[in-house]
N, CA and C atoms as a LAMMPS dump frame, in Angstrom:
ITEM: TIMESTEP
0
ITEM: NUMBER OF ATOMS
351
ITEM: BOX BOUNDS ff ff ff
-5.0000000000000000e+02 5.0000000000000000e+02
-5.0000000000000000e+02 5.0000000000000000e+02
-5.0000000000000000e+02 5.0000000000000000e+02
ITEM: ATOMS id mol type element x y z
1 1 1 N 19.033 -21.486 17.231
2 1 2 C 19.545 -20.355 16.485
3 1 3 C 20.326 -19.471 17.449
4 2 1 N 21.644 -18.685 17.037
5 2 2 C 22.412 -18.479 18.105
6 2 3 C 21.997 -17.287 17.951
7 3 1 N 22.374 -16.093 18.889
8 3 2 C 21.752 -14.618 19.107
9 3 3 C 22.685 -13.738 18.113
10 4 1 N 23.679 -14.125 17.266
11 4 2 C 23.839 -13.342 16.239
12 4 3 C 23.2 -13.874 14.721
13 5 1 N 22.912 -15.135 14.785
14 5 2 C 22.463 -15.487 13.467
15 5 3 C 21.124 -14.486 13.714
16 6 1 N 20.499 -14.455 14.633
17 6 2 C 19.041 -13.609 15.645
18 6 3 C 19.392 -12.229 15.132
19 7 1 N 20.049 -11.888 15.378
20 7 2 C 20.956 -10.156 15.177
21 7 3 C 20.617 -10.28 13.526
22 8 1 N 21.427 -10.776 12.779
23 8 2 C 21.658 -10.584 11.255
24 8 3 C 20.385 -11.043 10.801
25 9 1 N 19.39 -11.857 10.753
26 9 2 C 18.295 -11.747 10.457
27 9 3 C 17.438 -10.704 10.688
28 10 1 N 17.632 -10.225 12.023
29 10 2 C 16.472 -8.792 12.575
30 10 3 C 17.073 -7.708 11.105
31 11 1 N 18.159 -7.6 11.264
32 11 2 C 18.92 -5.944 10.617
33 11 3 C 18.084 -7.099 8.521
34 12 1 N 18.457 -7.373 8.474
35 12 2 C 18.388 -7.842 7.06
36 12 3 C 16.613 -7.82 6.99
37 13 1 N 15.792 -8.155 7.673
38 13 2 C 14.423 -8.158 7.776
39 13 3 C 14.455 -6.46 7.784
40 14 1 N 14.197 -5.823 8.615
41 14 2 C 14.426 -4.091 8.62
42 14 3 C 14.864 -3.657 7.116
43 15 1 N 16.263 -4.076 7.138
44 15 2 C 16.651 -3.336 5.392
45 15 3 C 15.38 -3.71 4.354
46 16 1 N 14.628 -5.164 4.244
47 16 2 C 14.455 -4.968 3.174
48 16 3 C 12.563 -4.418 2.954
49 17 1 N 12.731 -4.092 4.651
50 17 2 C 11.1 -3.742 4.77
51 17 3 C 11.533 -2.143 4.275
52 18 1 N 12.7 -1.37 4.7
53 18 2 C 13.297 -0.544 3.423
54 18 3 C 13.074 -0.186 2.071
55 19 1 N 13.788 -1.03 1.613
56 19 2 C 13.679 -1.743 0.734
57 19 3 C 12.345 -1.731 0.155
58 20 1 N 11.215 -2.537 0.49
59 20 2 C 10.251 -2.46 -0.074
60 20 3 C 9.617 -1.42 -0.198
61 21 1 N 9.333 -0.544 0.743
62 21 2 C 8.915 0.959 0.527
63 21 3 C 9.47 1.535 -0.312
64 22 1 N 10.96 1.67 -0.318
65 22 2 C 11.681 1.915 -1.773
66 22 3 C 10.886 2.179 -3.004
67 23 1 N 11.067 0.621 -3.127
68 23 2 C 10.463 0.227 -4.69
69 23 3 C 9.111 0.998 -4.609
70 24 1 N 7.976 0.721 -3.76
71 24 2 C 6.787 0.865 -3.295
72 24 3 C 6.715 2.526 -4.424
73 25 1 N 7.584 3.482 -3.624
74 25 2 C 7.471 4.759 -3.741
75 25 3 C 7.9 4.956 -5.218
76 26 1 N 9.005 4.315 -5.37
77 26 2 C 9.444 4.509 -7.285
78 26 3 C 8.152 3.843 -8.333
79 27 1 N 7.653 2.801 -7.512
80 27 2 C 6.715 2.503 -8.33
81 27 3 C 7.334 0.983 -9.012
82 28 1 N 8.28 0.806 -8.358
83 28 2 C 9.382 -0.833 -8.268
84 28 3 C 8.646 -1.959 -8.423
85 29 1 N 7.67 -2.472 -9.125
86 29 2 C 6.725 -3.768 -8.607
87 29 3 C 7.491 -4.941 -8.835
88 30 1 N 8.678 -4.799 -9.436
89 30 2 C 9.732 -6.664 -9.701
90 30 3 C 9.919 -6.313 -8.317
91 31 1 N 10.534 -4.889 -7.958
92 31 2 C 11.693 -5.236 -6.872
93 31 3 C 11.147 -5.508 -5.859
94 32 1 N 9.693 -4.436 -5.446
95 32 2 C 8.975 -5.138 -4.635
96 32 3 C 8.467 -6.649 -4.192
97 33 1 N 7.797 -7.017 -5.152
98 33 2 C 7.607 -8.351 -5.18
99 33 3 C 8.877 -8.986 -4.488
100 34 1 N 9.953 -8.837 -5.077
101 34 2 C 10.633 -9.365 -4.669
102 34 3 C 11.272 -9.135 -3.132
103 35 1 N 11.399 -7.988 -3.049
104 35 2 C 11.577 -7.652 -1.462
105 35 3 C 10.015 -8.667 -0.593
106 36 1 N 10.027 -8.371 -1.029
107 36 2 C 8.162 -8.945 -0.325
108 36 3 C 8.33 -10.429 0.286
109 37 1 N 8.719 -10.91 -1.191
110 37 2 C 8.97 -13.271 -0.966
111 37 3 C 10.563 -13.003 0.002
112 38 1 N 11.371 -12.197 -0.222
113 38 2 C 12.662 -12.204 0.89
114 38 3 C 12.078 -11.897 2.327
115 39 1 N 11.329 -11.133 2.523
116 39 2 C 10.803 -10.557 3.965
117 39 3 C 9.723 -11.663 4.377
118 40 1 N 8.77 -12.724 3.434
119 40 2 C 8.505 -13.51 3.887
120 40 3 C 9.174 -14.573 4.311
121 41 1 N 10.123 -14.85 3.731
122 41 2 C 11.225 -15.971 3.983
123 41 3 C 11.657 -15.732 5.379
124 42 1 N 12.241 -14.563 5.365
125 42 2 C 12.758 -14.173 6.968
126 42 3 C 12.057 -13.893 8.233
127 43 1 N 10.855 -13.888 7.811
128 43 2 C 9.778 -13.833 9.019
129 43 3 C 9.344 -15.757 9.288
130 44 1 N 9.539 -16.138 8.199
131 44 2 C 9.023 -17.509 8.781
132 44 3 C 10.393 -17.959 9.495
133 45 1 N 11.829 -17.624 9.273
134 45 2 C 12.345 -18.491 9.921
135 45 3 C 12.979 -17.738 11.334
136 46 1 N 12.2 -16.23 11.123
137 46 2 C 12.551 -15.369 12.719
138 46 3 C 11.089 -16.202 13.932
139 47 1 N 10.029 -17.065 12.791
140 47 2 C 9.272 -17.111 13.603
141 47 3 C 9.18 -18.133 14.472
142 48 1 N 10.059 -18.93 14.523
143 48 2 C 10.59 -20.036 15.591
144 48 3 C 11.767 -19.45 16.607
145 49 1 N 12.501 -17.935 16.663
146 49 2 C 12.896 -17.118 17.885
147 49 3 C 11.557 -16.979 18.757
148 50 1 N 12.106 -17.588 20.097
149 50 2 C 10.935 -17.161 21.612
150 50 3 C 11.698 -16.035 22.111
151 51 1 N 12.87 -16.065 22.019
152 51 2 C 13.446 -14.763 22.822
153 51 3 C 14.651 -13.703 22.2
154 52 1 N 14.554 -12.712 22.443
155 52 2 C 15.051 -11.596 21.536
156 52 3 C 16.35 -10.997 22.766
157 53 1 N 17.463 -10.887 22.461
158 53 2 C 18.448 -10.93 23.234
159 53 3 C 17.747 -9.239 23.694
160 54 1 N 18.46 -8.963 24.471
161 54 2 C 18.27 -6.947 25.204
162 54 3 C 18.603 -6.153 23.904
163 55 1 N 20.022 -6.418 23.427
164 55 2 C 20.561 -6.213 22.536
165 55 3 C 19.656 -5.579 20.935
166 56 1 N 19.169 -6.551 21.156
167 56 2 C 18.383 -6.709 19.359
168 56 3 C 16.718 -6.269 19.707
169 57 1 N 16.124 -5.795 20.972
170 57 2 C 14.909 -5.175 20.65
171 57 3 C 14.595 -3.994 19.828
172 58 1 N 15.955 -3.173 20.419
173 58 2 C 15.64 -1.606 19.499
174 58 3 C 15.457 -2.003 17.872
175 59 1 N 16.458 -2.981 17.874
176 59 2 C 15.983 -3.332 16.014
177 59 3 C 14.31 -3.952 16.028
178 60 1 N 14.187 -4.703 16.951
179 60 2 C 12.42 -5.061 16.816
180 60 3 C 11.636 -4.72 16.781
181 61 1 N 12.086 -3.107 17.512
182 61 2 C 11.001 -1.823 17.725
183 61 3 C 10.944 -1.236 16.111
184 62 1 N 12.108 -1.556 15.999
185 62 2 C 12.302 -0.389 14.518
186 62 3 C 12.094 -1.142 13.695
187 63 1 N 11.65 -2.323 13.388
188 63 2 C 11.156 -3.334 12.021
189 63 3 C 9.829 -3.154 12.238
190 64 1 N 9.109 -2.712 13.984
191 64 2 C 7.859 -3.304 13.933
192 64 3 C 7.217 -1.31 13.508
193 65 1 N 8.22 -0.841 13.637
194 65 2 C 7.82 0.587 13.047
195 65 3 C 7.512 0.823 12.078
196 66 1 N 8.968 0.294 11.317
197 66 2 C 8.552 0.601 9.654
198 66 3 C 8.055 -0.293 9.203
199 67 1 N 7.029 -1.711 9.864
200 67 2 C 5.885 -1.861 9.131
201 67 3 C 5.257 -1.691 9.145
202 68 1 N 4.946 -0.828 10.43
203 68 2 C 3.096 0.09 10.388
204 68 3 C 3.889 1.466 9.618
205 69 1 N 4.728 1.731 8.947
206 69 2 C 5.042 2.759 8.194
207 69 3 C 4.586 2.429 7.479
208 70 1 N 5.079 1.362 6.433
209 70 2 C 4.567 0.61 5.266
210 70 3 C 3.335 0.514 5.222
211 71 1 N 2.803 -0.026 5.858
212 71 2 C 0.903 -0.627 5.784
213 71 3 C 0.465 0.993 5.523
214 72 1 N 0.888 1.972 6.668
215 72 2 C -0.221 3.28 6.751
216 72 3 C 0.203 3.394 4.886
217 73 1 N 1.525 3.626 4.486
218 73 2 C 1.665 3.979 2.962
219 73 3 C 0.527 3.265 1.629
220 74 1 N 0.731 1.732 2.193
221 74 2 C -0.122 0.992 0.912
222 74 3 C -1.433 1.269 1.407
223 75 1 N -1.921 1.84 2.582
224 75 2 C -3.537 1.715 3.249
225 75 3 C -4.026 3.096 2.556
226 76 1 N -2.878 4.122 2.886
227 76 2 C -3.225 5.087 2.188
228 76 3 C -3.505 5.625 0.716
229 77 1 N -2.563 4.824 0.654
230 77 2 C -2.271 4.763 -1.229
231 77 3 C -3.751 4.426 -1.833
232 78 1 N -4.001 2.832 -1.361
233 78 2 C -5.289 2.274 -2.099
234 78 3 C -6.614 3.103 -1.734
235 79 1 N -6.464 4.047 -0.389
236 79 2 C -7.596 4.47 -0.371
237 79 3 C -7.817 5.846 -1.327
238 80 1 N -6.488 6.136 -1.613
239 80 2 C -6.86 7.155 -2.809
240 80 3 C -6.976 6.449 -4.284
241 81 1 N -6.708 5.611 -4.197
242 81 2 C -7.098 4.934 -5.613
243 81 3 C -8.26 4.747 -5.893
244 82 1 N -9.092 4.439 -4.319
245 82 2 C -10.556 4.161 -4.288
246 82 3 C -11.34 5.292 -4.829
247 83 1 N -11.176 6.227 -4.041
248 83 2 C -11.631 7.764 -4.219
249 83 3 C -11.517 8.114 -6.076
250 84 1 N -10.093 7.747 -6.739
251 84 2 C -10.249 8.118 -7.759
252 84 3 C -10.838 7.512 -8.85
253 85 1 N -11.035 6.303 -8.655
254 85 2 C -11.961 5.34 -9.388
255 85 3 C -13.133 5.769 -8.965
256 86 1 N -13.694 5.93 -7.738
257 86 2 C -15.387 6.433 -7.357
258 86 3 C -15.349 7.446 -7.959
259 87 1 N -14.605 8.773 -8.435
260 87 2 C -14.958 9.866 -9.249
261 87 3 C -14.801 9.797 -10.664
262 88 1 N -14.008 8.813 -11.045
263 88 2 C -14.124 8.43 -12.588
264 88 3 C -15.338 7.546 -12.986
265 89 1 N -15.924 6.619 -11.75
266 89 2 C -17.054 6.068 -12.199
267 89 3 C -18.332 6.737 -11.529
268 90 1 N -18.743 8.066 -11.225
269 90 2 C -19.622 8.67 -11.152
270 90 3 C -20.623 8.492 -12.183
271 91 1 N -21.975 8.591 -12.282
272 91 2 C -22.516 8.903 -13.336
273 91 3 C -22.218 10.97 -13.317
274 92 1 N -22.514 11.179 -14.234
275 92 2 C -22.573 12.552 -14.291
276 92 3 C -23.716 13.434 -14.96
277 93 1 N -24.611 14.023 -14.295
278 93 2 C -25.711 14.507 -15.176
279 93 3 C -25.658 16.008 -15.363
280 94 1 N -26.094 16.561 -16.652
281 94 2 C -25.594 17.8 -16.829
282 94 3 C -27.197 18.326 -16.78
283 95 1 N -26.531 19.291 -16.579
284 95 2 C -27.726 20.974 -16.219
285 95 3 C -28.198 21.326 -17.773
286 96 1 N -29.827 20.847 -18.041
287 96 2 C -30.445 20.983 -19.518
288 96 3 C -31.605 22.192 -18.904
289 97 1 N -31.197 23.267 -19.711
290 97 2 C -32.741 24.278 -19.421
291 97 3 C -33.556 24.171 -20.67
292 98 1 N -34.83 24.148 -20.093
293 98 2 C -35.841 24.383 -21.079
294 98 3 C -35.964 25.492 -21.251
295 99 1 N -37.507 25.749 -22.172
296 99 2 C -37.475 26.912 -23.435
297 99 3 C -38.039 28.115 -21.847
298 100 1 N -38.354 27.795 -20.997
299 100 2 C -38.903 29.108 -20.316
300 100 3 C -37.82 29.145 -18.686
301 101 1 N -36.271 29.027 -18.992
302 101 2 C -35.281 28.639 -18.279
303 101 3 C -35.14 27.724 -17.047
304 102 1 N -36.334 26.883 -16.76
305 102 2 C -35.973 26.165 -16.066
306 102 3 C -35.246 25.157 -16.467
307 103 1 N -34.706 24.155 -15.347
308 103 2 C -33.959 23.027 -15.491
309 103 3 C -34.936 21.677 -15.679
310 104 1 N -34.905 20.852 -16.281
311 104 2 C -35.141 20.069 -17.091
312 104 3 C -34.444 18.871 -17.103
313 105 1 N -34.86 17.547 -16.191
314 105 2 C -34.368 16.553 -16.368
315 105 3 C -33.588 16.068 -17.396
316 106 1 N -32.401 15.584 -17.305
317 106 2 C -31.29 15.235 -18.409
318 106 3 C -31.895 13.768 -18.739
319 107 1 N -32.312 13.358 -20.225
320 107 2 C -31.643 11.797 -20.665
321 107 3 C -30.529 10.921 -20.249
322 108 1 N -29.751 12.224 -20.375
323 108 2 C -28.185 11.515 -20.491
324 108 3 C -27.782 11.142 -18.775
325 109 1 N -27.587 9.956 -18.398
326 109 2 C -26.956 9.887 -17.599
327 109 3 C -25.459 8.811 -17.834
328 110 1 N -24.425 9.625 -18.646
329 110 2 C -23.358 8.051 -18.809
330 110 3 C -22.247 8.754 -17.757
331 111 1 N -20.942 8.199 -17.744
332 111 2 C -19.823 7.865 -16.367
333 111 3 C -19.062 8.061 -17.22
334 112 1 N -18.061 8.642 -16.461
335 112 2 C -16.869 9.923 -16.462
336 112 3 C -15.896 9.034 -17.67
337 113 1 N -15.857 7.813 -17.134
338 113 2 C -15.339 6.428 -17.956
339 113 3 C -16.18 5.817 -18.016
340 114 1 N -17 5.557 -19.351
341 114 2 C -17.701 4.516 -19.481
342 114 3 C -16.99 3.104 -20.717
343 115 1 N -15.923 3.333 -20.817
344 115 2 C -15.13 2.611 -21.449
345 115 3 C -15.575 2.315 -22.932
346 116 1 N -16.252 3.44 -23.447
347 116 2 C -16.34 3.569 -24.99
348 116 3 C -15.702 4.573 -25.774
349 117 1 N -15.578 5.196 -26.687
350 117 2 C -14.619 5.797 -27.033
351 117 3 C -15.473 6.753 -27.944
C-alpha cells in the first residue's frame, strides 16, 4: 500500500469517526450504523499498514482522539441510561400513618414502571 493510498484512508477513517458522533448526537441510528460498517471496513484494511509515514501521525493522533472522544460519549450516554432505568425501576414505598400518627408499614410496594396501565 503506497503512503498516499495510507494518507487517504487515515483522513477518510477520521471523517467518518466524525461522522459517527454526528449521527450519534442527532440521534442518526441508519447513519450511524452505517458510518460504523464504513469505519470497520477501513480499519481492517489500515490494519495490514506496519508503518505510518512522519507525515500522517498527526492524523493518527487525531483519529486515535476522537475515538476515545466517541467511546467517553456512548460510555457516558449508556451510563445515564442505566441510572434512568434504575430510577424508573425502583420499587417505591409511600409514607402510610396510622390512627395515633405514626408511620405504618405500606402493603404497597409496586415500581415507578411496572408495565401495567
Amino acid at each position: 500500500m503506497t503512503a498516499n493510498n495510507t494518507h487517504d484512508y487515515l483522513v477518510s477513517l477520521r471523517d467518518l469517526i466524525l461522522e459517527e458522533r454526528k449521527c450519534a448526537i442527532n440521534l442518526d441510528m441508519k447513519g450511524m450504523v452505517t458510518a460504523m460498517h464504513a469505519k470497520e471496513d477501513l480499519v481492517k484494511v489500515l490494519a495490514h499498514v506496519k508503518v505510518i509515514d512522519k507525515a500522517d501521525q498527526p492524523i493518527a493522533v487525531q483519529i486515535r482522539n476522537e475515538n476515545r472522544r466517541n467511546a467517553f460519549l456512548f460510555k457516558s450516554t449508556l451510563g445515564w441510561i442505566r441510572q434512568t432505568m434504575e430510577f424508573f425501576g425502583q420499587k417505591t414505598v409511600t409514607a402510610t400513618y396510622g390512627a395515633t400518627a405514626n408511620t405504618v408499614a405500606s402493603q404497597v410496594h409496586g415500581r415507578l414502571l411496572s408495565g401495567s396501565v
